[in-house]
VEXDREN-22594 format. One record per residue: residue number from 1; residue in one letter; x, y, z of N, C-alpha, C in turn. Coordinates in Angstrom, 2 decimals. Layout:
N
  num  residu       nX       nY       nZ      caX      caY      caZ       cX       cY       cZ
  NUM       a        X        Y        Z        X        Y        Z        X        Y        Z
...
***
This chain:
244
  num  residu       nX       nY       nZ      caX      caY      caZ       cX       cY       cZ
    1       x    81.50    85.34   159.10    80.91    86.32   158.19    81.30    85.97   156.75
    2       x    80.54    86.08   155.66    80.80    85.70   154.49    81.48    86.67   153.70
    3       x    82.19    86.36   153.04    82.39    87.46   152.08    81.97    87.77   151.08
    4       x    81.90    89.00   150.53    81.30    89.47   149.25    82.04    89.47   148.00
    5       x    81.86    88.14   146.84    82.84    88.52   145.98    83.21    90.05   145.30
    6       x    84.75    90.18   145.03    84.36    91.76   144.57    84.62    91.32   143.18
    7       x    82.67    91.46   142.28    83.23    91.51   141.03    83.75    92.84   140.27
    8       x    83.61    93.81   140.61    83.56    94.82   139.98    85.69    95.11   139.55
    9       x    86.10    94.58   140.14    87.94    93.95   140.23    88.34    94.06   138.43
   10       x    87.85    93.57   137.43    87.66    92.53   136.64    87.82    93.66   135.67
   11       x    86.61    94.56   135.81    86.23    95.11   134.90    87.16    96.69   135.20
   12       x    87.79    96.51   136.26    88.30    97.82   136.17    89.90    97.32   135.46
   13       x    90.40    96.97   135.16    91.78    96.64   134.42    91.41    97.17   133.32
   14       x    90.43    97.31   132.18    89.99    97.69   130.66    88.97    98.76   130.99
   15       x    89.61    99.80   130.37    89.02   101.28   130.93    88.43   101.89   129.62
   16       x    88.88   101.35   128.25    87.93   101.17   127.41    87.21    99.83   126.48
   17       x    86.56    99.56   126.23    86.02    98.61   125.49    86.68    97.72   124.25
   18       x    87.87    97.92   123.94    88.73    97.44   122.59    90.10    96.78   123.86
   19       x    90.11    95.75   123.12    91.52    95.01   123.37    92.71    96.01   122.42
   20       x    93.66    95.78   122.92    95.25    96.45   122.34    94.94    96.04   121.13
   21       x    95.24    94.92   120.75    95.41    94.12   119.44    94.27    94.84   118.45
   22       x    92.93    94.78   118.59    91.96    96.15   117.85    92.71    97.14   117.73
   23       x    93.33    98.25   118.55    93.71    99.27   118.43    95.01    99.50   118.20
   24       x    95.64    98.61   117.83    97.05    98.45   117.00    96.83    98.67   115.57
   25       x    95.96    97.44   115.53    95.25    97.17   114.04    94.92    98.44   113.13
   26       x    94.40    99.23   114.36    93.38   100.38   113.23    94.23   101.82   113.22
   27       x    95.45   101.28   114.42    96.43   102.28   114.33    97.10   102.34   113.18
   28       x    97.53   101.08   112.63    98.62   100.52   111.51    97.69   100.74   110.25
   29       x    96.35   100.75   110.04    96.04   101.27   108.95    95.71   101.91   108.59
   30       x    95.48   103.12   109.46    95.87   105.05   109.65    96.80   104.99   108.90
   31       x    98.34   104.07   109.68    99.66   104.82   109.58    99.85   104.44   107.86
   32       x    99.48   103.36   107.64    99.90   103.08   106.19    99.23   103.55   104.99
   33       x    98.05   103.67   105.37    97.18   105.04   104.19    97.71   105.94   104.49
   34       x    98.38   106.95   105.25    98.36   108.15   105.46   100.26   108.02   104.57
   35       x   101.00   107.09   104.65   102.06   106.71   104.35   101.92   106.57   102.60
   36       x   100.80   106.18   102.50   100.58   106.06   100.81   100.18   107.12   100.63
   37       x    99.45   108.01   100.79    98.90   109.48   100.59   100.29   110.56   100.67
   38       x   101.31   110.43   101.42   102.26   111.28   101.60   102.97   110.84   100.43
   39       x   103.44   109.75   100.28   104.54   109.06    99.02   103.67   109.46    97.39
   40       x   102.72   109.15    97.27   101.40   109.59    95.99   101.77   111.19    96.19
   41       x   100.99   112.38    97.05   101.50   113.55    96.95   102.66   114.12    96.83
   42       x   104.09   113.53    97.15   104.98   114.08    97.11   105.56   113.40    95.30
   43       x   105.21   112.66    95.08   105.51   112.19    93.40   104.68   113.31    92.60
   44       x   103.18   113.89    92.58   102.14   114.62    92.29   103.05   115.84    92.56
   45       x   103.66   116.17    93.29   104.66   117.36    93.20   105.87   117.53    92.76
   46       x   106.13   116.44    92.61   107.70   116.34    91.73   108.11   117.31    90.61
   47       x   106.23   117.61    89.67   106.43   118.45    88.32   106.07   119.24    88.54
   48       x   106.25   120.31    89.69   105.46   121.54    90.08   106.16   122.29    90.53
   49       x   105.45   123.62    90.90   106.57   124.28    91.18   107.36   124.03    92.95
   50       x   106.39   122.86    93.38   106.90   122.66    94.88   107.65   121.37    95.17
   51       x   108.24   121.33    93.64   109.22   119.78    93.11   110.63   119.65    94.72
   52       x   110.64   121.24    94.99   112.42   121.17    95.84   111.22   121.06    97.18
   53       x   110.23   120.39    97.57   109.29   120.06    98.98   109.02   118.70    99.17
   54       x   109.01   118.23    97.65   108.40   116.94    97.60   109.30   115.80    98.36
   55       x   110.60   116.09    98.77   111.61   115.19    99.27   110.79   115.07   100.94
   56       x   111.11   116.20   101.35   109.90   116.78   102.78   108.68   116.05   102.71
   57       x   108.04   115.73   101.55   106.88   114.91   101.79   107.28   113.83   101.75
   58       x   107.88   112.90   101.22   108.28   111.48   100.47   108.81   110.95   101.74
   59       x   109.96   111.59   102.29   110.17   110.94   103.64   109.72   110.39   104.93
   60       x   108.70   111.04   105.07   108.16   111.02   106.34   106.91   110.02   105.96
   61       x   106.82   109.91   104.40   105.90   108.36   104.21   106.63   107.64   104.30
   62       x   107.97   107.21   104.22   108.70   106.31   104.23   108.77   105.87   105.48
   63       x   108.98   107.00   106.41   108.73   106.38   107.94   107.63   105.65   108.63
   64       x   106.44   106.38   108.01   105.24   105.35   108.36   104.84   104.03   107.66
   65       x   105.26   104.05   106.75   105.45   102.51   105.75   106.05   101.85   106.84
   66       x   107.24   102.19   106.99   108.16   101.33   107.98   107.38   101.16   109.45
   67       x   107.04   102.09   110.08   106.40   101.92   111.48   105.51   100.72   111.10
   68       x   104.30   100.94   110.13   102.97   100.37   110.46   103.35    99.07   110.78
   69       x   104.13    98.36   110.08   103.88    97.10   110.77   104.20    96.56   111.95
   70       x   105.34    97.63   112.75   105.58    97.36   114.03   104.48    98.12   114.83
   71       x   103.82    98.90   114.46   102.42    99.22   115.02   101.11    98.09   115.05
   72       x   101.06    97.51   114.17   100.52    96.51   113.69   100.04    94.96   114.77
   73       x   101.70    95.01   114.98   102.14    94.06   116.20   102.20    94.43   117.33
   74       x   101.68    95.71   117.87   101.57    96.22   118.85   102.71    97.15   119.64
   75       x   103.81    97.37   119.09   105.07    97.83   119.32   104.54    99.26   119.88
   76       x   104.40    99.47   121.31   104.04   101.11   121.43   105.20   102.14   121.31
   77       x   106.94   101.54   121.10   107.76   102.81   120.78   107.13   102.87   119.23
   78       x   106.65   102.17   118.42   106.77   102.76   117.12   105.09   103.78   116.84
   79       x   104.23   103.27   117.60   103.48   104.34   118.08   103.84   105.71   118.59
   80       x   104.57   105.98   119.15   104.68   107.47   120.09   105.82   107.72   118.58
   81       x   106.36   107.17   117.96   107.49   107.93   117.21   106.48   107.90   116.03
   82       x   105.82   107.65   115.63   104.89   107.85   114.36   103.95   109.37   114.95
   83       x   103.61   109.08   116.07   103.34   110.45   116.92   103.82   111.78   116.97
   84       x   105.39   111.57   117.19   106.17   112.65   117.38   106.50   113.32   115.69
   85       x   106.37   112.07   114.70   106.66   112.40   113.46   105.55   113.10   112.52
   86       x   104.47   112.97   113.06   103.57   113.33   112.31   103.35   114.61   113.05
   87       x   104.10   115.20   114.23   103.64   116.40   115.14   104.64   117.24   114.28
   88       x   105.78   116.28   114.44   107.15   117.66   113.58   106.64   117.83   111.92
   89       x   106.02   116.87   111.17   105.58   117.25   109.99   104.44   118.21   110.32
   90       x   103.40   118.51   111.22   102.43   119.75   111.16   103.09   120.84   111.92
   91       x   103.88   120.74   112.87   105.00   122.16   112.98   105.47   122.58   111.50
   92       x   105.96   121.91   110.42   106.60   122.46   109.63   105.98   123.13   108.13
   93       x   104.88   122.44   108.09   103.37   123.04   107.33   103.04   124.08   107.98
   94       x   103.13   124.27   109.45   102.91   125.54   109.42   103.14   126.58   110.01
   95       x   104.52   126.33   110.39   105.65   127.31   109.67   105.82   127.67   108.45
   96       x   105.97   126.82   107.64   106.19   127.25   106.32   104.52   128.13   105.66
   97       x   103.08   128.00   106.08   102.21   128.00   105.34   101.35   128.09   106.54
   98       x   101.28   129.54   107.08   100.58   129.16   108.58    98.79   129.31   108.53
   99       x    98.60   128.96   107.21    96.92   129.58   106.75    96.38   128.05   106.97
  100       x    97.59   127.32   106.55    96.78   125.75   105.84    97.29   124.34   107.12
  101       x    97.24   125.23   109.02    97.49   124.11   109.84    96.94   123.27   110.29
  102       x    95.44   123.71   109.14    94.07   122.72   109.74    94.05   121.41   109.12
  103       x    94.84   121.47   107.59    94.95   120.52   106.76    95.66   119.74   107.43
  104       x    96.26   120.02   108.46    97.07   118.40   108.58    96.88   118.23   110.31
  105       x    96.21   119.08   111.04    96.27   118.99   112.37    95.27   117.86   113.15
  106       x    94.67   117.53   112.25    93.87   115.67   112.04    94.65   114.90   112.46
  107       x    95.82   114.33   112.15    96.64   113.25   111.81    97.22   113.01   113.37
  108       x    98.01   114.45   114.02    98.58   114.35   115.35    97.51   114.03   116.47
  109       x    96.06   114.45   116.39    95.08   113.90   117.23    94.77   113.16   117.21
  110       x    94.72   111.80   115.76    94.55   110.86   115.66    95.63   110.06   116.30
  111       x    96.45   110.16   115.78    97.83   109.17   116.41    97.78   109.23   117.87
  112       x    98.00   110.72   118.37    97.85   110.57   119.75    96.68   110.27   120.32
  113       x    95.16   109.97   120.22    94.34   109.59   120.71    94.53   107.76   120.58
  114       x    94.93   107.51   119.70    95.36   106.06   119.13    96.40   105.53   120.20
  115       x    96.97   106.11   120.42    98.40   105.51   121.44    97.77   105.83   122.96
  116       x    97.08   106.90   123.04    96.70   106.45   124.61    95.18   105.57   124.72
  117       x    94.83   105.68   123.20    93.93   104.34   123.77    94.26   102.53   123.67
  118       x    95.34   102.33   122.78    96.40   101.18   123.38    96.78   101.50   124.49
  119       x    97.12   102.65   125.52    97.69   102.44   126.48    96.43   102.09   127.39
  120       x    95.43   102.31   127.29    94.27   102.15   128.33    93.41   101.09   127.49
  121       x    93.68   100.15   126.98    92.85    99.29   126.30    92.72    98.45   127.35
  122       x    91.99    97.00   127.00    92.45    95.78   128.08    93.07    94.83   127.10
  123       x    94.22    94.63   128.27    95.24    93.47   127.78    94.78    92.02   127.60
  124       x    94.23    91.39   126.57    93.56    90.53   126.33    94.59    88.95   126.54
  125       x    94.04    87.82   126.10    95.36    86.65   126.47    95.95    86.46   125.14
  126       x    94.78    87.13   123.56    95.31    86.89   122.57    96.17    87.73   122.19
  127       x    96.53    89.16   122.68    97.40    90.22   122.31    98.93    89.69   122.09
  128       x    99.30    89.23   122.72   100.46    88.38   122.64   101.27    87.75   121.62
  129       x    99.86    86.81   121.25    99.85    85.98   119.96   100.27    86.54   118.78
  130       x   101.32    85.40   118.20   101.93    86.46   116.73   101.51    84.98   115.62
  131       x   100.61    85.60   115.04   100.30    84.14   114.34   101.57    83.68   113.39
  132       x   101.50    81.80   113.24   102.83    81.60   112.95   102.34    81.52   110.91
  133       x   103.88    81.75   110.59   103.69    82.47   108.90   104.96    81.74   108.61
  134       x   104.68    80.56   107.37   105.70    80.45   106.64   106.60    81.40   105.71
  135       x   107.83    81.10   105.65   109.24    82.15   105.13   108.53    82.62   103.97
  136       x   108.01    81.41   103.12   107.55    81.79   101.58   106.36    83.33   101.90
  137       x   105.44    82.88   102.61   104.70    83.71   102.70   104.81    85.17   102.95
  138       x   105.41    85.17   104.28   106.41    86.65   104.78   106.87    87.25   103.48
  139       x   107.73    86.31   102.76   108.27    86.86   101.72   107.22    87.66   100.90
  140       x   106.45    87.02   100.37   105.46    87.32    99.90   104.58    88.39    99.99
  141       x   104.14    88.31   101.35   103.82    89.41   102.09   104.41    91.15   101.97
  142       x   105.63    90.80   102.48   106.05    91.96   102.60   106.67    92.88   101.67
  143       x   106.81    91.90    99.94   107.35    92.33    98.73   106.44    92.82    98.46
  144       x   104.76    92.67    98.10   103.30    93.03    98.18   103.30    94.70    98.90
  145       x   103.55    94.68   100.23   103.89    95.63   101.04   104.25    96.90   100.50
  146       x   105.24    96.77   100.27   105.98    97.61    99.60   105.97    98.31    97.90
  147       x   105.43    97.05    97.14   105.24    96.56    96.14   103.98    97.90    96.03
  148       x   103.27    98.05    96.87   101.81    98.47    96.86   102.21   100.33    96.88
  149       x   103.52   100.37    97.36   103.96   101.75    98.36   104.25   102.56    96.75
  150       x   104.92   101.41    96.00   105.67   101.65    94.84   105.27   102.49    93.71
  151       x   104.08   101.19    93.68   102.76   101.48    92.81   102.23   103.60    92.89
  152       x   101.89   103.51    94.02   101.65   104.66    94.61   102.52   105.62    94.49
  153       x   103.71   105.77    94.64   104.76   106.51    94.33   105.32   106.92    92.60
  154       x   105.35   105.80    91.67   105.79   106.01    91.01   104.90   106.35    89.76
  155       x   103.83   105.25    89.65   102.57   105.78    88.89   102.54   107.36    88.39
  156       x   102.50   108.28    89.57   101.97   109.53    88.76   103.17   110.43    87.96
  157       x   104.47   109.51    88.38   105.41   110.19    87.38   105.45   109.52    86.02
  158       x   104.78   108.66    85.33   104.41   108.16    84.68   102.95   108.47    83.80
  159       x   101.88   109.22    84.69   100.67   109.33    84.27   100.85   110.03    82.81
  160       x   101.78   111.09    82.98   102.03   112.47    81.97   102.26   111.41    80.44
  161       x   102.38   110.42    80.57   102.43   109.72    79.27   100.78   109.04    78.71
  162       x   100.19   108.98    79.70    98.79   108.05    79.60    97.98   109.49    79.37
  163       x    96.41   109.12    78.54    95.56   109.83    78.83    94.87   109.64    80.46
  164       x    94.11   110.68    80.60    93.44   110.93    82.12    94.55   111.03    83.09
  165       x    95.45   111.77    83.07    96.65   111.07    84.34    96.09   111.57    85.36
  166       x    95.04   112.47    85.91    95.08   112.34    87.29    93.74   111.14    88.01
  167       x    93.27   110.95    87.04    92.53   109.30    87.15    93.34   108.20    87.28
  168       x    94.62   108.35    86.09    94.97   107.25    86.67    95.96   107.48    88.01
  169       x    96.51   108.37    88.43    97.32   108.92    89.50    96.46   108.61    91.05
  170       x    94.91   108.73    90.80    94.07   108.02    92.02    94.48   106.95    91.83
  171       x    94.03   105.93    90.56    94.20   104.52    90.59    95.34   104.13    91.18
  172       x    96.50   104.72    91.18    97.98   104.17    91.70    97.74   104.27    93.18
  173       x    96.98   105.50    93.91    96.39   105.17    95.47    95.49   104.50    95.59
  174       x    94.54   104.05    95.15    93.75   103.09    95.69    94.27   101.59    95.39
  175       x    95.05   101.32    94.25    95.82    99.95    94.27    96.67    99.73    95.19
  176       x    97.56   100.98    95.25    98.62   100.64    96.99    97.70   100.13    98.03
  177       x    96.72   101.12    98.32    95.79   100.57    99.50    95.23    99.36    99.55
  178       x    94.65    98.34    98.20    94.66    97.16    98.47    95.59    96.40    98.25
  179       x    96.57    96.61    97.85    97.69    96.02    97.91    98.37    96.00    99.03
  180       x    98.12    96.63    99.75    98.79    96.88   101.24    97.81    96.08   102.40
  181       x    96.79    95.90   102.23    95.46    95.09   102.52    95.63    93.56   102.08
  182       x    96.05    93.46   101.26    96.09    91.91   101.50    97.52    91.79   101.34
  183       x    98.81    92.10   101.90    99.62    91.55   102.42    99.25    91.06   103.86
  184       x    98.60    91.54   104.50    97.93    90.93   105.67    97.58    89.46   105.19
  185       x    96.89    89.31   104.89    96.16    87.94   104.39    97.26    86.90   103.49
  186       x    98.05    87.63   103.03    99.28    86.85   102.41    99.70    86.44   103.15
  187       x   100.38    87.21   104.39   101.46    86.65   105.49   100.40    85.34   105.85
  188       x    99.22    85.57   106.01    98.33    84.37   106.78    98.17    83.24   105.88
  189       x    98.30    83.15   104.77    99.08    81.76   103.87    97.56    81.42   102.83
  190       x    96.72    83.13   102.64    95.52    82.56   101.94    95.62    82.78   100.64
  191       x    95.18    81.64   100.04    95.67    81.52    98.36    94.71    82.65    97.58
  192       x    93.41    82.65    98.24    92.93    84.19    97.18    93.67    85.35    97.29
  193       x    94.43    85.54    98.23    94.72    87.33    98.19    96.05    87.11    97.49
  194       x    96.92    86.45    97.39    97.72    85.46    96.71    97.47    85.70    95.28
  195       x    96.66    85.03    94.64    95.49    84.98    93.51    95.16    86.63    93.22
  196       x    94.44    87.45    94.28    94.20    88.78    93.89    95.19    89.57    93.64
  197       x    96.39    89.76    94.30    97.23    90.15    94.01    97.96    90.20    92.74
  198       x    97.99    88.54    92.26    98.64    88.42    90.93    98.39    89.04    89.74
  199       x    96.34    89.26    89.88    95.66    89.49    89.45    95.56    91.25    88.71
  200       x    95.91    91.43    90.52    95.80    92.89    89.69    96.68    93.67    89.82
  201       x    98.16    93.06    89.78    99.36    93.40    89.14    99.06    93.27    87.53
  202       x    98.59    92.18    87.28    98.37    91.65    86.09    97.42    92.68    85.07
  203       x    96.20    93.16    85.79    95.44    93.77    85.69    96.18    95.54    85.04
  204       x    96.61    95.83    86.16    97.26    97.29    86.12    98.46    97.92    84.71
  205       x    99.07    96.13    84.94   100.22    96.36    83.75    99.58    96.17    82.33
  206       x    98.65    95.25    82.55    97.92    95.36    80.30    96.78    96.78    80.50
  207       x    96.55    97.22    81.27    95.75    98.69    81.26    96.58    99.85    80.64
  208       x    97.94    99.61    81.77    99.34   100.78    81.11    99.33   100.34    79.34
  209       x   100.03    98.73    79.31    99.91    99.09    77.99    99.20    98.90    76.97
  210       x    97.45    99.01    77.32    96.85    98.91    76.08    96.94   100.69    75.72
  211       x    97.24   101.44    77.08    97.00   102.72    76.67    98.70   103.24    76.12
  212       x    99.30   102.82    76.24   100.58   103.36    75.76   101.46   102.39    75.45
  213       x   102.30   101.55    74.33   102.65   100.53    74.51   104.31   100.86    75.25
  214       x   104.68   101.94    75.00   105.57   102.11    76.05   106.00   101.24    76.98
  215       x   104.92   101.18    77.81   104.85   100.24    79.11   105.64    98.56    78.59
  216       x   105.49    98.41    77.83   106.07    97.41    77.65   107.35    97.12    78.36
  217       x   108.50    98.10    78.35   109.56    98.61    78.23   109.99    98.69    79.70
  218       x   108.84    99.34    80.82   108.92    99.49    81.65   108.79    98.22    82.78
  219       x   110.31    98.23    83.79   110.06    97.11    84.32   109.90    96.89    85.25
  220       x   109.64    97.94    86.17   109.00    98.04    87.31   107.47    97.48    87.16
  221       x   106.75    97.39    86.32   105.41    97.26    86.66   105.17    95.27    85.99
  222       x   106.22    95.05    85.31   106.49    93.52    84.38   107.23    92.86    85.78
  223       x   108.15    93.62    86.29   108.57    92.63    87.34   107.91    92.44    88.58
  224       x   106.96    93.23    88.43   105.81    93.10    90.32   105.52    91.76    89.22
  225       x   104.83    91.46    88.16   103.79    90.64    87.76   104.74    89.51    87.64
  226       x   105.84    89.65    87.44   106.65    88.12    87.09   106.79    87.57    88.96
  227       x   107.18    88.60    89.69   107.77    87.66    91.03   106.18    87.41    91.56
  228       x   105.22    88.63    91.44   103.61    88.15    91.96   103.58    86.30    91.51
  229       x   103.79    86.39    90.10   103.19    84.96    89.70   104.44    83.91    90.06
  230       x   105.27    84.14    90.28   106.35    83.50    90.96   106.15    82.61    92.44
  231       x   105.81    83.70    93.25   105.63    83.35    94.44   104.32    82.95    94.83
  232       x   103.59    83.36    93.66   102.11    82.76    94.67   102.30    80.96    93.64
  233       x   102.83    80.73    93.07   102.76    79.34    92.82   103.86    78.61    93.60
  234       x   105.03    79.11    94.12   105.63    78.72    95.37   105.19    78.79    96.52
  235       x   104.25    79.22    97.19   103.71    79.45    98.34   102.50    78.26    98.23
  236       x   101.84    78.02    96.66   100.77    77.32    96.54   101.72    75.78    96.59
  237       x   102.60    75.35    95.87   103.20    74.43    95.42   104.07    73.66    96.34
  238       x   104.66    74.92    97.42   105.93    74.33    97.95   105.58    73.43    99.75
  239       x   104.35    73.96   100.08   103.79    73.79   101.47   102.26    73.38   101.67
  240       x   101.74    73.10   102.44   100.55    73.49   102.60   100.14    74.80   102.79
  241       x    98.76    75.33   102.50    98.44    76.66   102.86    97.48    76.27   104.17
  242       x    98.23    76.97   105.23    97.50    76.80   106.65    95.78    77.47   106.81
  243       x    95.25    76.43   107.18    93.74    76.38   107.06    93.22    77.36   108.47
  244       x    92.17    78.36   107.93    91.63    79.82   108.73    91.46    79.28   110.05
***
């Protein structure tokens, strides 16, 4: 008697349509916008009257800064604890403010729909794979990273000197966000995001001071642009840049 192959075997291991590695990905850049949005709002409150809260906000971006990239790489403890952290930050909104639990009760359905769909993804052969990244680059990478978190954070305590400050107080979140966007592409050794980066460090700091020359002075925003142009001509200079 012959047998009947069983294909149907195959397709039951992946119970939804996305490999892990997809749904890491889009986990980690939830966690790190939502990480720049908490660090930006809790600076935006610093001069208010909810200045003694803003510590309560600032922290718990700090934690997701830190998770995303072990989310990133697929790490599911740093999933369920970005989970549990974003559940105890909407317990405490609303407790404190029980009108406004809709504003943040998004975030815990997201995360947790996110972690059980890595847990039910299919395990692909590339999930595994950690693409390989020269030291220079990492470096690079992950000063960018942070570099981007900074931007975002510190900007709007600064705006109160510039005209438009809550224009420019967006601009400080949407520069983290691409700045946090192509540290990806940095770690991967590509000379434009490299290049963009330098760019619009470069960019951000003669904007501050055509509007205030102040900025001059200030060296948080002179030293992103000195190590930016530092390292992307060591990364260009010192190796090859590994081809896509």
């Amino acid at each position: 008697m012959s047998q009947v192959p069983l294909e149907g075997h195959a397709s039951v291991k992946g119970r939804i349509p996305f490999s892990r590695r997809t749904v890491a990905r889009a986990y980690a850049v939830v966690a790190y916008a939502f990480s720049l949005f908490l660090v930006w709002m809790a600076a935006m409150a610093a001069d208010t009257h909810a200045a003694a809260w803003s510590i309560f906000i600032f922290l718990p971006g700090v934690v997701f800064a830190a998770l995303s990239p072990h989310i990133w790489s697929g790490s599911r403890w740093a999933m369920i604890v970005a989970f549990f952290a974003v559940a105890v930050l909407d317990i405490a909104v609303t407790v404190e403010t029980p009108g406004d639990w809709w504003l943040v009760v998004v975030l815990p359905v997201v995360c947790g729909a996110l972690t059980l769909a890595h847990i039910a993804a299919e395990s692909t052969s590339d999930d595994s794979l950690v693409p390989q990244a020269r030291v220079a680059d990492q470096v690079y990478a992950a000063l960018t990273y942070m570099y981007g978190i900074l931007v975002a954070f510190i900007t709007p305590y600064h705006a109160h000197n510039l005209p438009m400050p809550p224009v420019l107080s967006g601009y400080a979140l949407i520069s983290g966000l691409v700045l946090g966007a192509l540290s990806f592409f940095i770690w991967r050794g590509k000379v434009w995001a490299m290049a963009f980066a330098f760019l619009l460090t470069l960019a951000q700091w003669l904007v501050l001071v055509s509007l205030n020359p102040v900025f001059w002075t200030y060296g948080v925003y002179f030293a992103g642009l000195a190590v930016s142009a530092l390292l992307t001509l060591t990364c260009v200079l010192t190796a090859r840049v590994r081809s896509p």
